[in-house]
KOLROGU-663333 format. One record per residue (C-alpha): x, y, z; residue number from 1. Coordinates in pm, 1 decimal. Example, Ala and Ser with C-alpha at 12.3 -4.5 7.8 and 13.67 -1.06 7.14 Angstrom:
REM KOLROGU-663333
px_py_pz_num
1230.0_-450.0_780.0_1 $
1367.0_-106.0_714.0_2 $
This chain:
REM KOLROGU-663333
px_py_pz_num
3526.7_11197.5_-1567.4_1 $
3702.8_11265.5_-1918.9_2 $
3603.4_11660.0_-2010.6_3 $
3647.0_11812.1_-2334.4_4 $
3793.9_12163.9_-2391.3_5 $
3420.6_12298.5_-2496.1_6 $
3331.2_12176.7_-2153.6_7 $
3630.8_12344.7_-1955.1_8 $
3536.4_12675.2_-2045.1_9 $
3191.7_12679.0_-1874.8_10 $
3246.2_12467.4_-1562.8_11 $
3273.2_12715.0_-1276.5_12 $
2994.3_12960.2_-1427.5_13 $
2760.2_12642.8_-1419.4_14 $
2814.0_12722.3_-1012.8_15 $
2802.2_13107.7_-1061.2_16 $
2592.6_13245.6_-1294.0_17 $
2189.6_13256.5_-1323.8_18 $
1918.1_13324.2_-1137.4_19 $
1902.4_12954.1_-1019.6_20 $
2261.1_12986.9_-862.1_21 $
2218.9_13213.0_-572.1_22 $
2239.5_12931.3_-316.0_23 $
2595.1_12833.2_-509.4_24 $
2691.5_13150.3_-459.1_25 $
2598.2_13203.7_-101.1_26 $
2799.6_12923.7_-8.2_27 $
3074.6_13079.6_-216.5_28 $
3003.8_13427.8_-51.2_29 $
3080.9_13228.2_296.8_30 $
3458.8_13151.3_199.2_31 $
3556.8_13498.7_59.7_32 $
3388.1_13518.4_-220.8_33 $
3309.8_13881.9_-439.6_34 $
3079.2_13988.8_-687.1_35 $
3402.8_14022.2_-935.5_36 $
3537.1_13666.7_-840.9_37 $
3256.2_13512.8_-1003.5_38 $
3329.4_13684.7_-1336.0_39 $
3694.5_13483.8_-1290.7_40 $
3786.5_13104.5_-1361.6_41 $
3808.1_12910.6_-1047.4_42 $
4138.2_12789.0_-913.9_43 $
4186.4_12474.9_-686.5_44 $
4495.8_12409.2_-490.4_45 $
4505.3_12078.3_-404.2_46 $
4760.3_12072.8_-119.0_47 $
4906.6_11761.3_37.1_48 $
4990.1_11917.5_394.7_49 $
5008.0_11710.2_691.0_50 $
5185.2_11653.0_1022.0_51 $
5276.3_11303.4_935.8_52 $
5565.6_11296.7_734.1_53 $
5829.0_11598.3_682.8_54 $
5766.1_11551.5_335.9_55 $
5434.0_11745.8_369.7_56 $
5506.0_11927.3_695.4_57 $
5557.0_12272.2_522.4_58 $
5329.1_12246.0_241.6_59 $
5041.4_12478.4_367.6_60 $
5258.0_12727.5_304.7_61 $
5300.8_12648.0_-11.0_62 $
4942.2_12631.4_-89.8_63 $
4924.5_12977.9_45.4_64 $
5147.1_13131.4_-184.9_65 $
5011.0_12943.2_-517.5_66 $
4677.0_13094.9_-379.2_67 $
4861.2_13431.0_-387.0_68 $
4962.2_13380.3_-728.7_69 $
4619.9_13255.6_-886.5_70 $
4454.2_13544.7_-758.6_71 $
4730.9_13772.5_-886.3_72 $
4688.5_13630.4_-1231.5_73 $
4338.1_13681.1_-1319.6_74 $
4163.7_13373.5_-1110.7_75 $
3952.5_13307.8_-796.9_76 $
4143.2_13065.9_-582.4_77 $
4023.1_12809.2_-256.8_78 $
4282.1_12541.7_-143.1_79 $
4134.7_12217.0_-43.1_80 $
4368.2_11906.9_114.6_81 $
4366.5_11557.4_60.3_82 $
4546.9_11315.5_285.9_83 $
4957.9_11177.3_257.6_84 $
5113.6_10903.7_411.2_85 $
5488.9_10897.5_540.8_86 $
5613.1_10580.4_344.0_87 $
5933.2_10581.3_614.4_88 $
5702.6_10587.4_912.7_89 $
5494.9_10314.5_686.8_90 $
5782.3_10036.9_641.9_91 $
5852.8_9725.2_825.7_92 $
5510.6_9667.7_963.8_93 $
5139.0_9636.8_818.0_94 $
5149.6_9995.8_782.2_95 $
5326.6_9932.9_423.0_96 $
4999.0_9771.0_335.4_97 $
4839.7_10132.6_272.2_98 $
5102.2_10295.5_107.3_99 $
5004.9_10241.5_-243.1_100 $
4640.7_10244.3_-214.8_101 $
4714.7_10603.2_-60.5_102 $
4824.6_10661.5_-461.2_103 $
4413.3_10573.3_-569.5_104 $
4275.2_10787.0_-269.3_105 $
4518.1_11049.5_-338.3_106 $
4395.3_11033.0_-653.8_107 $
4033.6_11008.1_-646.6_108 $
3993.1_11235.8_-410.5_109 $
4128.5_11505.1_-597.4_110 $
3940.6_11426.5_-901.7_111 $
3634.8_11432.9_-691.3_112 $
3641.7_11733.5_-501.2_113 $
3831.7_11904.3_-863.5_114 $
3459.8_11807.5_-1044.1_115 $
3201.0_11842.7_-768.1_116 $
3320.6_12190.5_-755.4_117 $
3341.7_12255.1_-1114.4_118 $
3674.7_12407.2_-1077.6_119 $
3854.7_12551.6_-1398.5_120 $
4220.4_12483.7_-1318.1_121 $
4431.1_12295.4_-1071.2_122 $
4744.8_12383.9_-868.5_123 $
4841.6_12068.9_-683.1_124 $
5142.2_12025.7_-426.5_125 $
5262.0_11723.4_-337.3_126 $
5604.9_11620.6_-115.1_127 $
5584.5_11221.6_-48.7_128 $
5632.8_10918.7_-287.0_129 $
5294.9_10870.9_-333.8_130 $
5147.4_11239.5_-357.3_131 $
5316.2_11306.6_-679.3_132 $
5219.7_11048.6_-956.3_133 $
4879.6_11098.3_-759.7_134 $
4836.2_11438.1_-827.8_135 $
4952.8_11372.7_-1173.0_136 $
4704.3_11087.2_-1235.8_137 $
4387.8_11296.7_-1092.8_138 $
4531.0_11582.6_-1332.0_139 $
4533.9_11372.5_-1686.6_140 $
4209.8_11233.7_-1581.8_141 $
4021.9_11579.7_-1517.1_142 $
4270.6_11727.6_-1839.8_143 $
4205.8_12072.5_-1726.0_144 $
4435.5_12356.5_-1705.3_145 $
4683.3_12262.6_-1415.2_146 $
5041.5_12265.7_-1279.9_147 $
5187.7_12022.3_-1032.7_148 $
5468.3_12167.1_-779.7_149 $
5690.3_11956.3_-574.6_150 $
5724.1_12020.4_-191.0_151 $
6105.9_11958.4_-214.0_152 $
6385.9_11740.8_-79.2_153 $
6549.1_11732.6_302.8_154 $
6863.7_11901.8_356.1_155 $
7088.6_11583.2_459.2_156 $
7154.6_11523.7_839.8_157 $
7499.7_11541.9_952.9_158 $
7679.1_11298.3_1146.4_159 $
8062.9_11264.5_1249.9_160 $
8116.4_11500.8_923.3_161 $
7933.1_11281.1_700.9_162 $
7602.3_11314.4_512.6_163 $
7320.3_11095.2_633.8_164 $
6945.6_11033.6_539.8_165 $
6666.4_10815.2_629.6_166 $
6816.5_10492.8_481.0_167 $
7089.8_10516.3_731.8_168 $
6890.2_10493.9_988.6_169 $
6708.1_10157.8_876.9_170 $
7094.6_10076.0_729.2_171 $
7200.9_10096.4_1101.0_172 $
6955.4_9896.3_1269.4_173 $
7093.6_9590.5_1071.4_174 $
7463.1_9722.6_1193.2_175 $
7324.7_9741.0_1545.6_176 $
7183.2_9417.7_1526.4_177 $
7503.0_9270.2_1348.1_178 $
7724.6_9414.4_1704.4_179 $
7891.2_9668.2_1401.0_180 $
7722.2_9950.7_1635.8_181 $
7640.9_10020.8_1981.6_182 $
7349.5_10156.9_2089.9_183 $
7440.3_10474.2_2171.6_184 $
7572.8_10513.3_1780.5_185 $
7201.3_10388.1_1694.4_186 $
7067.9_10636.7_1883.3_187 $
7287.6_10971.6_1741.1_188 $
7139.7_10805.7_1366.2_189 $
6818.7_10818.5_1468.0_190 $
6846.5_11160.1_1613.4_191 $
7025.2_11344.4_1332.9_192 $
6858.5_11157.4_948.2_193 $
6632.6_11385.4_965.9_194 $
6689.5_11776.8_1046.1_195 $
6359.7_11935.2_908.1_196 $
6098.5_11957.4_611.5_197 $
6127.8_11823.6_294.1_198 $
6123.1_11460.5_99.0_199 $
6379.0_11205.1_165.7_200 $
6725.9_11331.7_2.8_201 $
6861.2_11058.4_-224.0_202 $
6724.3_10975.0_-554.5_203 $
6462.3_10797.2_-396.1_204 $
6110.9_10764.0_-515.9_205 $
5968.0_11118.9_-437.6_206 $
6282.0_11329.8_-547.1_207 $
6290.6_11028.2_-865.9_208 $
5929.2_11118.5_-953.0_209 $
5920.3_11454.5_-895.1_210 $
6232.5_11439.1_-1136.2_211 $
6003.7_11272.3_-1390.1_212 $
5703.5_11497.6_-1394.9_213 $
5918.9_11768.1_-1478.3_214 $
6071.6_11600.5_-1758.8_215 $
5741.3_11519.5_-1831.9_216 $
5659.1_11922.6_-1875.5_217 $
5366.6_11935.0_-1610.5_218 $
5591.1_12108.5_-1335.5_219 $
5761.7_12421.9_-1354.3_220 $
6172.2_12414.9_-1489.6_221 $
6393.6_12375.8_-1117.2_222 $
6029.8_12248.6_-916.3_223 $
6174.6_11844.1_-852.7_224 $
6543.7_11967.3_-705.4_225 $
6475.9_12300.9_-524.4_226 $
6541.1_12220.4_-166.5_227 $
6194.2_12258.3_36.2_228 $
6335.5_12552.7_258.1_229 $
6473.4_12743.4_-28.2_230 $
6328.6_13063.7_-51.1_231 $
6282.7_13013.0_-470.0_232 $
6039.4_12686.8_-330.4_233 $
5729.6_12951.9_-231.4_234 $
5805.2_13148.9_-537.3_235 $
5780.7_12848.6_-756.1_236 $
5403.5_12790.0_-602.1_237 $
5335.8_13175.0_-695.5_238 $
5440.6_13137.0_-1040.7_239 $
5222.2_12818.1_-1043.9_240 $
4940.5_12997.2_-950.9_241 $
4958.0_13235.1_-1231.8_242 $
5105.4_12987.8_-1490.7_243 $
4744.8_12785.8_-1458.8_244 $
4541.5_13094.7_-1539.5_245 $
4739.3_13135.8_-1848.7_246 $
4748.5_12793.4_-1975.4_247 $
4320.8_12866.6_-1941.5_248 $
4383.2_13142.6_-2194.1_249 $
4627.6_12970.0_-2378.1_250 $
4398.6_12650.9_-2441.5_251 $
4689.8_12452.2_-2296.9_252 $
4560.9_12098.5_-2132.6_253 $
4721.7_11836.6_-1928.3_254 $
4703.9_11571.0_-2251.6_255 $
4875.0_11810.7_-2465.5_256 $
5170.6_11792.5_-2242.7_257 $
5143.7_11456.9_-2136.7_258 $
5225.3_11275.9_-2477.8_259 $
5385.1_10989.6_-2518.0_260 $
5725.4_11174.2_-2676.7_261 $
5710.2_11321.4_-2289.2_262 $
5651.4_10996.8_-2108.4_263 $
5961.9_10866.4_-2282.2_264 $
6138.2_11185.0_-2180.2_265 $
6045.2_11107.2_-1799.9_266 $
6190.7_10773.8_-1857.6_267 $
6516.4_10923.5_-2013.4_268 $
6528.6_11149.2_-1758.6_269 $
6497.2_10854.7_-1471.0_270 $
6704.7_10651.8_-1617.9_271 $
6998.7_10932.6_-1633.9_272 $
6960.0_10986.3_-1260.5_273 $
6912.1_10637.6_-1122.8_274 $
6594.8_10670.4_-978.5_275 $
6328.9_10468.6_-766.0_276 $
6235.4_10090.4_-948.8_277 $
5921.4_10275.6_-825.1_278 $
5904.9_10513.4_-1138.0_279 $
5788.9_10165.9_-1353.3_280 $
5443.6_10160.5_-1133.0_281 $
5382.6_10551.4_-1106.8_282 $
5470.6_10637.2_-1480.8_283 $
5251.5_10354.3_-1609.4_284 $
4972.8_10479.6_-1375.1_285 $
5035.1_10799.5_-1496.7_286 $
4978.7_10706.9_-1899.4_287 $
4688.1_10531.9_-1818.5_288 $
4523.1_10790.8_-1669.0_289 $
4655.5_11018.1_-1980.8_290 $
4532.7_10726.1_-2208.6_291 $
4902.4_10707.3_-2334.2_292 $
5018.0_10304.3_-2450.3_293 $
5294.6_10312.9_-2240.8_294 $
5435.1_9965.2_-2116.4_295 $
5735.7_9809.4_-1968.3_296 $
5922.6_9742.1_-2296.0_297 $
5889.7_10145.9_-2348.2_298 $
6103.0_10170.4_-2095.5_299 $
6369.2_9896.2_-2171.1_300 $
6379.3_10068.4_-2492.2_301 $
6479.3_10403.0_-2417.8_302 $
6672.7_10254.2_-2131.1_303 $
6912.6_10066.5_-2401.9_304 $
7011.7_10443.5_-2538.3_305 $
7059.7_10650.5_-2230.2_306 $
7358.5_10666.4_-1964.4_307 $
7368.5_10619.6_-1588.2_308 $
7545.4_10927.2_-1487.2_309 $
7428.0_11062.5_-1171.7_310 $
7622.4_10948.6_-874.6_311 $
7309.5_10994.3_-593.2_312 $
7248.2_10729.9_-318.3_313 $
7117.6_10489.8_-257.7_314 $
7428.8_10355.3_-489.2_315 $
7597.6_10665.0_-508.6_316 $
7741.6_10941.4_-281.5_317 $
7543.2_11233.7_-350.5_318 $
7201.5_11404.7_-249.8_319 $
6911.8_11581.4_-408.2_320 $
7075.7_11889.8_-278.8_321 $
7415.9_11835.2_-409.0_322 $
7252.8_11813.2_-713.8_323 $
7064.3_12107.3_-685.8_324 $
7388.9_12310.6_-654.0_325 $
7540.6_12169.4_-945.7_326 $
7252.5_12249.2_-1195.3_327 $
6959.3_12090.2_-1061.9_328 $
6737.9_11823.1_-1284.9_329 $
6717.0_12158.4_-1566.9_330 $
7088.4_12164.2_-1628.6_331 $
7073.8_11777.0_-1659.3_332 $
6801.7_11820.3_-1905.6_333 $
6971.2_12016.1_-2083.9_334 $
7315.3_11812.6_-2116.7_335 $
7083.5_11515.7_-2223.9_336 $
6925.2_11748.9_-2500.2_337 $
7234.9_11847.6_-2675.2_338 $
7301.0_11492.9_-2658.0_339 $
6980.2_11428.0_-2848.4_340 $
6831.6_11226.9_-2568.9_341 $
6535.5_11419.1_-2543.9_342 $
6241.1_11541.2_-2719.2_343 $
6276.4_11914.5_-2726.4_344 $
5947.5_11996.6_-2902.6_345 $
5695.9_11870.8_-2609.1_346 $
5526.5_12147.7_-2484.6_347 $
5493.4_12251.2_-2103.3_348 $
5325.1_12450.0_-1880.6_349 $
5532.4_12708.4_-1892.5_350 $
5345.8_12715.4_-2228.5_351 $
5721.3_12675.7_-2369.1_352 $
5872.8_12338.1_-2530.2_353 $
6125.3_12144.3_-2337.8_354 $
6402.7_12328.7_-2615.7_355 $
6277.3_12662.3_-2524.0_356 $
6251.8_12632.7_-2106.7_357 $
6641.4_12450.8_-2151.2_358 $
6762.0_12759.5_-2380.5_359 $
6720.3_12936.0_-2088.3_360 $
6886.0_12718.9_-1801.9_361 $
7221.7_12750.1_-1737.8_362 $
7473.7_12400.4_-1809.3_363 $
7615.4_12244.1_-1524.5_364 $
7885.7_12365.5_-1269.1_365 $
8214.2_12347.4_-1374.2_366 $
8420.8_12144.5_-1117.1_367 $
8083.5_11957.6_-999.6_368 $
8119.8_11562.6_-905.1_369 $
7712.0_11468.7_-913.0_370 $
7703.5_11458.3_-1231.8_371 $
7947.1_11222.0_-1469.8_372 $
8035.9_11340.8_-1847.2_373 $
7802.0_11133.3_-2101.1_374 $
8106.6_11025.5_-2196.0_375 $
8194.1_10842.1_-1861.2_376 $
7923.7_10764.9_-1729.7_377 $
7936.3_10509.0_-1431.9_378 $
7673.2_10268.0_-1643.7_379 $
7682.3_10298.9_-2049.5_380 $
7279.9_10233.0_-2021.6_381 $
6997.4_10297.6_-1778.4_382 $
7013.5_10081.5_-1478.3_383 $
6647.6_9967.3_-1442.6_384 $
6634.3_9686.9_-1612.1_385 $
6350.3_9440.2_-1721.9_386 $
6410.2_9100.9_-1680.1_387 $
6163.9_8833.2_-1828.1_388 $
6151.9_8455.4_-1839.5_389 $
5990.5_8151.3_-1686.1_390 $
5925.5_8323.9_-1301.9_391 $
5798.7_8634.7_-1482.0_392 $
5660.6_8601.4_-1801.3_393 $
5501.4_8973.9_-1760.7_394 $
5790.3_9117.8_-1645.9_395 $
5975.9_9213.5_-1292.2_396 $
6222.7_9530.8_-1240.7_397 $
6576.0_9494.7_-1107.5_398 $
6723.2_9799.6_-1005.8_399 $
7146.2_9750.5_-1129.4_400 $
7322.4_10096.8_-1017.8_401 $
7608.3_10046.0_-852.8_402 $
7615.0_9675.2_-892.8_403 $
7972.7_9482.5_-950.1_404 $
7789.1_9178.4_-1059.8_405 $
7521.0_9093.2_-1358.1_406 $
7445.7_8743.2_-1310.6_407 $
7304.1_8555.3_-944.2_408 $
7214.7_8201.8_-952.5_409 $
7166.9_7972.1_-593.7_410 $
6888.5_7823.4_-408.3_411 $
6596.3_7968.8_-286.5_412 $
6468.8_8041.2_46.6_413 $
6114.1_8152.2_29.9_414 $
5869.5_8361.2_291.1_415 $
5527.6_8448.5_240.1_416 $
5559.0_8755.9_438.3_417 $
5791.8_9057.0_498.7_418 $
5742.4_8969.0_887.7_419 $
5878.0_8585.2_812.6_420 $
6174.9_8680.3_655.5_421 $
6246.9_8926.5_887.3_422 $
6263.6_8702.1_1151.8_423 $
6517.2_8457.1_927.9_424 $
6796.2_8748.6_930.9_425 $
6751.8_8803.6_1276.5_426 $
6844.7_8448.4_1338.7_427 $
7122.2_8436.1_1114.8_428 $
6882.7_8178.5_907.7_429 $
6997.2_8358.9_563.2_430 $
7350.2_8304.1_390.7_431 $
7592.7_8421.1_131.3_432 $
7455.6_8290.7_-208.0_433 $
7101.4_8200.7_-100.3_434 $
6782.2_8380.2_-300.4_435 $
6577.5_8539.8_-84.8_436 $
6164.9_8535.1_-208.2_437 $
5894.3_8697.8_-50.7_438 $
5572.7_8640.2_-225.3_439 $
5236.8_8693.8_-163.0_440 $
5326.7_9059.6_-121.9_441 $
5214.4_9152.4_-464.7_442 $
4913.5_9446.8_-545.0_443 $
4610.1_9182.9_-453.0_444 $
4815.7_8936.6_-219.6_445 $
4978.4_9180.1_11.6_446 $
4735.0_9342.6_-34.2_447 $
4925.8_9683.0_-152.1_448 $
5192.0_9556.8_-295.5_449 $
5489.1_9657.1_9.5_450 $
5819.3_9822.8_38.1_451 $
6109.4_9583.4_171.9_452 $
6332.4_9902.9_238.6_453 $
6344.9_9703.4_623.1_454 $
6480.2_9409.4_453.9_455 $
6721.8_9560.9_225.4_456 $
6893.2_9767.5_491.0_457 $
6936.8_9481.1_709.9_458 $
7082.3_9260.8_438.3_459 $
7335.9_9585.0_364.9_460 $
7332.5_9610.1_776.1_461 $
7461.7_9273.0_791.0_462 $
7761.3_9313.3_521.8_463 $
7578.7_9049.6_264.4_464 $
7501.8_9301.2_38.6_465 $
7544.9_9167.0_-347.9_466 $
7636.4_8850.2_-167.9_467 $
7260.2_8735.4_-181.3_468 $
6956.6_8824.7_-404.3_469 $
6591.1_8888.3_-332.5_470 $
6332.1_8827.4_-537.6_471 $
5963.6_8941.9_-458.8_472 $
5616.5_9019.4_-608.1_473 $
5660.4_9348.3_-420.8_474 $
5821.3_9640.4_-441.3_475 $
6175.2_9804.9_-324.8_476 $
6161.9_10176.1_-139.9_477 $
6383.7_10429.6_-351.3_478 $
6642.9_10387.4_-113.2_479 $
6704.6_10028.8_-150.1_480 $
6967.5_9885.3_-291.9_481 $
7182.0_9553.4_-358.5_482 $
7102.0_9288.1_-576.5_483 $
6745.1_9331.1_-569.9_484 $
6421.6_9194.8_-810.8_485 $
6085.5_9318.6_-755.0_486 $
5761.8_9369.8_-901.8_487 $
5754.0_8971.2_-1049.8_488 $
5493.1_8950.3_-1207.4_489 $
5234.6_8781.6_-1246.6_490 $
5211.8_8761.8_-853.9_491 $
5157.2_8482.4_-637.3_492 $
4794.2_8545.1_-521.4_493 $
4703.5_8523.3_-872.6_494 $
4890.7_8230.1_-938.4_495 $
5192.1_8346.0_-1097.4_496 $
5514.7_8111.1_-1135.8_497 $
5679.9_8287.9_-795.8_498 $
5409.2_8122.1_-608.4_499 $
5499.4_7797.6_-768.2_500 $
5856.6_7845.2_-618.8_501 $
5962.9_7555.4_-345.1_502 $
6283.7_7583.1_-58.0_503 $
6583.4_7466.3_-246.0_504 $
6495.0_7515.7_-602.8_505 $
6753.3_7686.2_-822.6_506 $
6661.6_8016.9_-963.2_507 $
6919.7_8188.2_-1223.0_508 $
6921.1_8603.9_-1256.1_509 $
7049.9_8730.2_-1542.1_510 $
7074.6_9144.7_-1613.0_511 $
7244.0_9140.5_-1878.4_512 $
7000.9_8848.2_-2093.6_513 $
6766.8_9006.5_-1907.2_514 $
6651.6_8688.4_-1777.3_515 $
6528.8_8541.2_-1414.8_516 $
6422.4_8163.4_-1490.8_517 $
6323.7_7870.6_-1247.1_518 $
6552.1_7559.8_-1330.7_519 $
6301.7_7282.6_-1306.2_520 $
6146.4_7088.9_-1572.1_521 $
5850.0_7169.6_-1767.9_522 $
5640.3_6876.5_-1632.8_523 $
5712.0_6961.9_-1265.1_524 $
5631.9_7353.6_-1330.8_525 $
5287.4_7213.3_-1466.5_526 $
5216.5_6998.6_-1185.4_527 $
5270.1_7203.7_-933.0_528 $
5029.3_7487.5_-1139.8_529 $
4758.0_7238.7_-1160.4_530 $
4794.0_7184.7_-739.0_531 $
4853.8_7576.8_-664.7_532 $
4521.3_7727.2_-463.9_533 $
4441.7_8031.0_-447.2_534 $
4510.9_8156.2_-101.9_535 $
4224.1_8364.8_111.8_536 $
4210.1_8762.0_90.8_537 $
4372.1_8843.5_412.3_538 $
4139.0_9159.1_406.2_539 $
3748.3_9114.5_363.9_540 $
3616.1_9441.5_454.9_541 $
3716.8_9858.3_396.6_542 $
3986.8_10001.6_185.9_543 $
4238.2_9705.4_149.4_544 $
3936.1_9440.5_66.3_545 $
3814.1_9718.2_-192.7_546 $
4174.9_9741.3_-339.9_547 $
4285.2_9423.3_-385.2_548 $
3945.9_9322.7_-563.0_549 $
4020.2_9630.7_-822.5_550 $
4401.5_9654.1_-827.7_551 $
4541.6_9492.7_-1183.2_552 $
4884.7_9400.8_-1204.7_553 $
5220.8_9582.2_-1139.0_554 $
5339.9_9515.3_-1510.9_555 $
4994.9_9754.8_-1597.8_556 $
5085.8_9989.6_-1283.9_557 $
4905.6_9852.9_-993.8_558 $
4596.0_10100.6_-1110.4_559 $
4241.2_10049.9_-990.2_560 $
4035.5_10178.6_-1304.8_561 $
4140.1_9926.1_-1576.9_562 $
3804.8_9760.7_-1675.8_563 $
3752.7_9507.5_-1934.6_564 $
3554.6_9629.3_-2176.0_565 $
C-alpha cells in the first residue's frame, strides 16, 4: 500500500494511543515495551539472517546493533526476519527455480509485516543477491522513513598463494571434468572458496547491487564495500538506526531519494564497476516499485557515456575487498563526480546530496591497481550492453567485460533445459563456434527465470571460453562470464522468436550494432509462429504456479505487481 506523508506521521500511535488500544499495547508490553516507548516512532529492522548462505550468516548481529542505534536516536525498535536463499547453494539444479521469486517474497513480506504493524521507519539488512533490490522494492513501496544496510562481501579464500571465490569452485568442476585437475585439487577448491561470512567477493550480483543502492542514496556512504567482518560493518547498522529517526524529523522519504536522476546514477555507478547483467532485472524492479519510468534504453543511454574501469572478477583480477582498500565504491563515486558522471544534487539518507556525502570521502589510493584512470579505462563505455533485433525485439543483455571479440555468428544448438545442456558438455556434444540456447528458462517458462553460472563455468572449465556463445531467455549469475546473452526477450513460453529457433539455424551477435538476429527468411519465421504451441506450466500448484501466472517480462523486471489497468 502507497502512504502519503500525512499518513506516516500517525501510523504507530493508531497501535498506541486511546482508550481502545490497551490490547495493542499489551501485546507490545509482552516484547519490551514502556510507557515512554509509546510516546516514540516505531522502528522495524527487517533482518535477512539465516544459516543458509554465508551471505546472511552474521546478520543478526547486525540487526542487533541497528536496534541499538534506533533506540539511541529517539525511536522504539523490534527486529523481525524474513527468509534468504543462498543463490550458490541454489545453481545447477531445480533449486535455481526459487531464486527470483525469493525477490517477491522477500519483498512482500516485508511490506506486510512493515504495514500490519504500522511501523514508522524501516532499517532493513540484507547480504544475498536477492535480499537487496528486495528490501529496496518493499521500501519505495511503503515510502516511509528507511535505510537499507548491506551485510558485506567474503574475504577471498586462499589457495597455492592465489585469491579464490565461489566461481572457482564451479570453474573447477569443468577443469576436473576436462582431466585439467585431479580430484584431490577439486577437493582443496572446494575446501578453501569460502573462509567465513559475507556475500560472494567479485563484482557479482550482491556486491553489484549493493554498489547500486548506494549510488542510489538509500544506503549509508562505504555500506556496499565494507567487508562483513569489519568492525566499521556493526557501526554502519548503528548509524542506520539513528539516521531513520532523523530522516522522520527531517520529512525525508524513500521517493525523494529514489528519483530517476538517482536510478541513472546506480546505472553509472554499475556500469563503472562491471557489475552483475543482474542489475537490468533488480533496478527495473526497483523503479517500478518507486513508480520511476525507467527502461532498458535508460540504461544503454547512460551506458554510451560512462567507462569500464574497475578491474574485479569475474573478468578481472580483483575483489570487493581489494576494492575496499583502495577507496571503496565512495572514492569511486567521487572520481566519477568530478568527472561529471553523476548527479551530485540527489539527496540521501544521510539527509546530505551525493556532492555533499563525496566532499567528505577521501579520493582513491595512490599506487592502487582496482581501479583504472578514466582516462584508460579497460572499456571506453559500460560493458552491459543491449542488443535488439529479430530474436529479441524487447531486448536481451550481454554482459562484454573482458571480451576480445564483439561479433559471434555460427549455428545453433538448442536445449530446453539447463539439465539438457548440461548433459551435452559432459559428452563433449558442444564445439568451438557453435551457439549454445537454452530456452524455456525465461520468468513464466522456467518458471523463475534461472542462473546458468553451472554452465558458464564449465564452458570456461573446458577452455572454450569466447570460443562459443550462449544465448538464453534466462539469466547469468554475477560471476559468469564469456561470451554470454541472456534475458532474450520476449521468452519462449510466451512465444517469443527464441522459441521459434531450430538445430542448425544461423544466429549472428553483434555488440557493437547492438544486434542478435536469426538469419532465416521472413516467410519461414512466420510459419513457424503460426505452428509454435504454447507449452504446459511445468508447475500447477504453490509458489512457482502463483509466479509464473503473475511474473511479466524480464525487459519490465521480472516483477509480479504490473497490472493492466
Amino acid at each position: 500500500m502507497d502512504t502519503t506523508k500525512k499518513d506516516l506521521r500517525i501510523r504507530s500511535k493508531v497501535i498506541s494511543e486511546g482508550v481502545n488500544r490497551v490490547p495493542n499495547r499489551s501485546m507490545l508490553r509482552a516484547v519490551g515495551f514502556t510507557d515512554e516507548d509509546f510516546k516514540k516512532p516505531m522502528i522495524g529492522v527487517a533482518s535477512t539472517w539465516s544459516e543458509v548462505t554465508p551471505c546472511n550468516v552474521h546478520i543478526d548481529k547486525l540487526a542487533e546493533r541497528a536496534k541499538s542505534g534506533a533506540k539511541a536516536g529517539g525511536g522504539a525498535p523490534m527486529i523481525f526476519n524474513t527468509i534468504t536463499v543462498s543463490d550458490g547453494i541454489a545453481m545447477g539444479h531445480e533449486g535455481m527455480f526459487y531464486s527470483l521469486p525469493s525477490r517477491e517474497v522477500i519483498a512482500d513480506s516485508i511490506e506486510t509485516v512493515t504495514n500490519a504493524e504500522r511501523l514508522d521507519g524501516v532499517v532493513a539488512i540484507g547480504g544475498c543477491d536477492k535480499t537487496t533490490p528486495a528490501c529496496v522494492m518493499a521500501i519505495a513501496r511503503m515510502n516511509i522513513p528507511s535505510v537499507y544496510i548491506y551485510g558485506g562481501t567474503i574475504q577471498p579464500g586462499k589457495l597455492d598463494g592465489k585469491d579464490i571465490d565461489i566461481v572457482s569452485s564451479f570453474e573447477a568442476v569443468g577443469q576436473y571434468q576436462e582431466g585439467l585437475i585431479d580430484e584431490e585439487q577439486l577437493y582443496k577448491v572446494e575446501c578453501s572458496a569460502c573462509p567465513g561470512a559475507g556475500a560472494c567477493g567479485g563484482m557479482y550480483t550482491a556486491n553489484t547491487m549493493a554498489s547500486a543502492v548506494e549510488a542510489l542514496g538509500m544506503s549509508i556512504p562505504g555500506s556496499s564495500s565494507t567487508p562483513a567482518i569489519n568492525d566499521y560493518k556493526e557501526q554502519e547498522c548503528e548509524q542506520a538506526g539513528e539516521l531513520v529517526v532523523k530522516l522522520l524529523e527531517q520529512d525525508i522519504y524513500p521517493r525523494d531519494i529514489m528519483t530517476k536522476e538517482a536510478f541513472e546514477n546506480a546505472i553509472t555507478v554499475v556500469m563503472a564497476l562491471g557489475g552483475s547483467t543482474n542489475a537490468f532485472l533488480h533496478l527495473l524492479a526497483m523503479a517500478h516499485a518507486a513508480e520511476v519510468d525507467l527502461t532498458m534504453d535508460d540504461f544503454e543511454r547512460v551506458r554510451q557515456n560512462v567507462p569500464h574501469i574497475a578491474d574485479l572478477k569475474p573478468s578481472g583480477k580483483y575483489v570487493m575487498q581489494d576494492l575496499y582498500e583502495a577507496g571503496g565504491v565512495p572514492a569511486v563515486m567521487k572520481l566519477l563526480l568530478e568527472e561529471g558522471l553523476l548527479h551530485g544534487d540527489c539527496i540521501t539518507v544521510t539527509g546530505k546530496t551525493i556532492a555533499e556525502n563525496l566532499a567528505e570521502v577521501p579520493s582513491l589510493k595512490e599506487g592502487q591497481q582496482v581501479i583504472t584512470p578514466i582516462s584508460e579505462p579497460l572499456k571506453k563505455t559500460g560493458p552491459l550492453v543491449v542488443l535488439k533485433g529479430n530474436l529479441a525485439p524487447e531486448g536481451a543483455v550481454a554482459k562484454m567485460s573482458g571480451q576480445k571479440i564483439s561479433r559471434f555468428e555460427g549455428p545453433v544448438k538448442v536445449y530446453d533445459s539447463e539439465a539438457e545442456c548440461t548433459v551435452a558438455i559432459e559428452d563433449n556434444q558442444i564445439k568451438e563456434g557453435d551457439v549454445v540456447v537454452i530456452r524455456n528458462v525465461g520468468p513464466k517458462g522456467g518458471p523463475g527465470m534461472p542462473e546458468m553460472l553451472s554452465i558458464t563455468a564449465m564452458i570456461v572449465g573446458r577452455g572454450l571460453n569466447g570460443k562459443v556463445a550462449l544465448l538464453t531467455d534466462g539469466r547469468f549469475s554475477g560471476g559468469s562470464h564469456g561470451f554470454v546473452i541472456g534475458h532474450i526477450a520476449p521468452e519462449a513460453a510466451v512465444g517469443g522468436p527464441i522459441g521459434l529457433l531450430q538445430n542448425g539455424d544461423i544466429v549472428a551477435i553483434d555488440s557493437d550494432t547492438q544486434e542478435i538476429n536469426l538469419q532465416i527468411s521472413q516467410e519461414e519465421f512466420e510459419k513457424r509462429a503460426r505452428e509454435w504451441k504454447k507449452p504446459e506450466p511445468k508447475f500447477k500448484r504453490g509458489i512457482l504456479a502463483k509466479y509464473a501466472n503473475t511474473v511479466s517480462s524480464s525487459s519490465k523486471g521480472a516483477v509480479t505487481d504490473l497490472f493492466e489497468e
